[in-house]
C-alpha positions in Angstrom: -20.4 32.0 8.2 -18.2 29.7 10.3 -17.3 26.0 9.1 -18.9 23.6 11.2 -15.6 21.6 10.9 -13.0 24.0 11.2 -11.3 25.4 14.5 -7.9 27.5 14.8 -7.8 27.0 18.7 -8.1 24.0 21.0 -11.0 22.1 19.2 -9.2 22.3 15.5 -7.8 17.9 16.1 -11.6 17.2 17.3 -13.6 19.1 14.7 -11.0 17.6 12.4 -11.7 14.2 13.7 -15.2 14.3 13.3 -14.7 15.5 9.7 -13.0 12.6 8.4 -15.3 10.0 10.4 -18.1 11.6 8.4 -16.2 11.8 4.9 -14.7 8.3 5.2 -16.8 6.3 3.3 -17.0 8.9 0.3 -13.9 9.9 0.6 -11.8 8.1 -2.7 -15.0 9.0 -4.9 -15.2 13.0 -4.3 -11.1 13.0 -4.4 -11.4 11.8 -7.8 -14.6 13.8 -8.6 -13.2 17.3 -7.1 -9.8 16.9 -8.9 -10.9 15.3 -12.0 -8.9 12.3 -11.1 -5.8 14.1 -11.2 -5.1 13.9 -7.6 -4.0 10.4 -9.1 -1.0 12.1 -11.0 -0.1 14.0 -8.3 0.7 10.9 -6.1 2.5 9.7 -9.0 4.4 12.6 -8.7 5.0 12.3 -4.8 6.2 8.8 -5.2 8.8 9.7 -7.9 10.2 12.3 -5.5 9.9 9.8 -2.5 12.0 7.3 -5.0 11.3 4.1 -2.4 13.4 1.2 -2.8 13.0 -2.3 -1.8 13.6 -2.9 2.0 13.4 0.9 2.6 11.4 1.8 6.0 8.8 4.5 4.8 5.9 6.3 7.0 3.2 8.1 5.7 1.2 9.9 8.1 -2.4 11.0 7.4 -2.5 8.3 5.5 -6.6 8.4 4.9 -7.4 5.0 3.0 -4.1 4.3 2.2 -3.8 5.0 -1.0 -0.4 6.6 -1.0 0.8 4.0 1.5 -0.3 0.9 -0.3 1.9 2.6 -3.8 4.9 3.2 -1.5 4.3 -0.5 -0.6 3.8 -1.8 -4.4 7.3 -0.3 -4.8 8.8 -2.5 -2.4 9.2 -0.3 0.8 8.3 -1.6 4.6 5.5 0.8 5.2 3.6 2.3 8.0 0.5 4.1 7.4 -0.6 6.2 10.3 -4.0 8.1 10.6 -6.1 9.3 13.8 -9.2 8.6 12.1 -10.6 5.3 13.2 -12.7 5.9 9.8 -10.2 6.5 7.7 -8.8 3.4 8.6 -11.3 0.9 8.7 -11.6 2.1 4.6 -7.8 1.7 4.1 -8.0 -1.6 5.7 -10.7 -2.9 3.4 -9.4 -1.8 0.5 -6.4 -3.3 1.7 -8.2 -6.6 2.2 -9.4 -6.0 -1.9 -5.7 -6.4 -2.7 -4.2 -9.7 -3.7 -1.5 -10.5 -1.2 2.0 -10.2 -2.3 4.1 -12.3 0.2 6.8 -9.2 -0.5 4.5 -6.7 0.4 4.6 -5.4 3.8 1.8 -2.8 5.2 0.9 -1.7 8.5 -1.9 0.5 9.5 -2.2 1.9 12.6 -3.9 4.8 14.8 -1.9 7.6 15.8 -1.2 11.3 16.4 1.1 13.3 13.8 1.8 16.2 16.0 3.1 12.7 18.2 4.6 10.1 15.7 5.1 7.3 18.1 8.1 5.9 16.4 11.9 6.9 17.5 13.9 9.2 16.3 15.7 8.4 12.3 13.8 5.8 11.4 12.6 6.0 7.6 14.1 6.8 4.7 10.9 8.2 3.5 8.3 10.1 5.3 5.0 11.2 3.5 2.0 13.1 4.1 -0.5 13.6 1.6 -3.3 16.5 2.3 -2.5 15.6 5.9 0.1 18.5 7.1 -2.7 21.7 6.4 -5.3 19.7 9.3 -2.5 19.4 12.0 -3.3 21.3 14.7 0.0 22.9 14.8 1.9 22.7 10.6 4.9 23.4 11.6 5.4 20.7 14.8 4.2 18.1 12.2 6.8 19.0 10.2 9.7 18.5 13.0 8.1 15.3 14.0 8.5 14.6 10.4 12.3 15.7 10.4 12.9 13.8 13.9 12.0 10.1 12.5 13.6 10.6 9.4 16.5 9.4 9.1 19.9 11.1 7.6 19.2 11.7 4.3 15.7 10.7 4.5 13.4 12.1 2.2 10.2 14.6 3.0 7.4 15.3 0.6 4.1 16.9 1.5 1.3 16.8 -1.4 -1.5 19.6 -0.3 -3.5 22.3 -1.8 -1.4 25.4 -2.6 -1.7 28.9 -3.2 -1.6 30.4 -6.3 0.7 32.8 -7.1 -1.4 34.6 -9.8 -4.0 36.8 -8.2 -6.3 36.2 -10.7 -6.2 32.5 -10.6 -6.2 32.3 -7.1 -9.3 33.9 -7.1 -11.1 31.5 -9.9 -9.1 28.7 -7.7 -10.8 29.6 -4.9 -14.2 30.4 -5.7 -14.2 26.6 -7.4 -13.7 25.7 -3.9 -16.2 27.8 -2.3 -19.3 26.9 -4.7 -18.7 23.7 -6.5 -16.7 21.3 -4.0 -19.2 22.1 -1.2 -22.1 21.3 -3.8 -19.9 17.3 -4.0 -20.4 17.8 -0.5 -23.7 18.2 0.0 -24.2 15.4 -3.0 -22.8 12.8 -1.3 -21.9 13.3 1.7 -25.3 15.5 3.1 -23.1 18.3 3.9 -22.0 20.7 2.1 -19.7 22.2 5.4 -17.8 19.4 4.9 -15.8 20.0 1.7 -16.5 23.9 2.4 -13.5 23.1 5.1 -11.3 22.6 2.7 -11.2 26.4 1.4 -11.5 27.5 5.4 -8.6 25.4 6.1 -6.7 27.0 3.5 -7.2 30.3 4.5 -5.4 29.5 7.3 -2.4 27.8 5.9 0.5 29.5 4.6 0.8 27.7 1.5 3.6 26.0 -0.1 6.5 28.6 0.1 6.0 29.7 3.3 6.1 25.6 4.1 9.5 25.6 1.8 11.3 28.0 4.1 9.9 26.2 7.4 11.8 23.4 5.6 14.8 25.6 5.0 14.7 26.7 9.0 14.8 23.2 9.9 17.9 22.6 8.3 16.2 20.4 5.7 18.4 20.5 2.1 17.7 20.2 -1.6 14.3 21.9 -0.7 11.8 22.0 -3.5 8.5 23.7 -3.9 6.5 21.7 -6.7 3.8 23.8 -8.5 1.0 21.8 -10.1 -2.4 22.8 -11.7 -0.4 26.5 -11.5 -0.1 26.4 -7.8 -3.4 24.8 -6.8 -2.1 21.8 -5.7 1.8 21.5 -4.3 4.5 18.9 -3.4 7.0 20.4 -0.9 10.0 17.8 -0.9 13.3 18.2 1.5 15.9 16.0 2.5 17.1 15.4 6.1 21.0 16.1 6.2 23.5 13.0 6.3 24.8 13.6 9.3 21.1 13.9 11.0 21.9 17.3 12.4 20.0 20.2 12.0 21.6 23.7 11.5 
């Protein structure tokens, strides 16, 4: 049967849209309940390789509620945290408001295409997406938009869901997604089709080495493929090259 919310042709950034404006308000509490709050380490994890320093520019596009953005901010980096979701973004920027205010801390949110980053071209040191680049419309022109506002020597990580290598985890992997995250779903959201997307989605993405050597076509270096939870989850991390030019 089809997933209400998933579309490979011209309707995948609508369906996609209306997803997220019905998850919003759930969306932190089934995260932490479909990945047994590990998706916590995992961001740990991306913001060691994203290694932000104080007064770095960093964007982090698909931002959701902000989590990741708000931790790149902690660390000292001028961030930007860009979503299409009107949502998505309301729950970012009340959680946000939850936070005391650190006069050093500086955090933007604002609405905005991925597959059109509307920033110019080198300008962050750091660009992240967190379980953002696998609902783009089109994967692979989110990751040159990514590699366009970087700047030389910038830093790219993408956290998503991966693809086992072992066929016969894969297989467990996967049927956890098709029966028990839908059931969260339904729980608490009243639908199970919307955490059923997640395995549809999947399906159609190539998973994290074929996302490795899109990086490698670029002309991204240092490319790395991060395995967690034995490939279930991933963090693809790449570096624009110093002199900003790709090969």
């Amino acid at each position: 049967m089809a997933n209400t919310f998933f579309d490979p042709g011209e309707q995948r950034a609508a369906k996609v849209q209306d997803l997220f404006a019905r998850i919003a308000p759930r969306y932190d509490l089934i995260n932490d309940l479909q990945s047994f709050g590990l998706h916590r380490y995992w961001k740990r994890r991306v913001l060691r390789l994203a290694h932000p320093q104080p007064g770095q520019r960093a964007l982090d596009l698909c931002c959701g509620t902000g989590d990741l953005a708000q931790a790149l901010a902690r660390r000292g980096a001028h961030v930007a945290g860009l979503d299409f979701s009107e949502r998505m973004l309301d729950t970012a920027l009340r959680r946000q408001s939850r936070v005391p205010h650190h006069p050093s801390l500086t955090l933007h949110f604002m609405r905005g295409d991925a597959l059109r980053i509307p920033f110019s071209d080198h300008s962050f040191a750091i660009v992240t997406v967190g379980y953002g680049l696998r609902n783009l419309a089109n994967w692979e022109a989110g990751l040159r938009e990514m590699q366009r506002v970087a700047s030389p020597g910038g830093r790219l990580v993408v956290l998503d869901f991966g693809k086992p290598d072992n066929a016969l985890w894969r297989s467990l992997y996967f049927g956890y997604l098709s029966l028990f995250v839908p059931w969260l779903g339904r729980i608490f959201c009243g639908n199970a089709g919307a955490y059923a997307y997640i395995l549809e989605s999947l399906k159609h993405y190539p998973g994290q080495h074929a996302v490795a050597a899109k990086m490698r076509e670029l002309g991204l270096v240092n490319v790395r493929a991060v395995s967690l939870l034995g490939g279930a989850m991933s963090i693809n991390y790449s570096e624009k090259r110093s002199d900003g030019v790709s090969e």
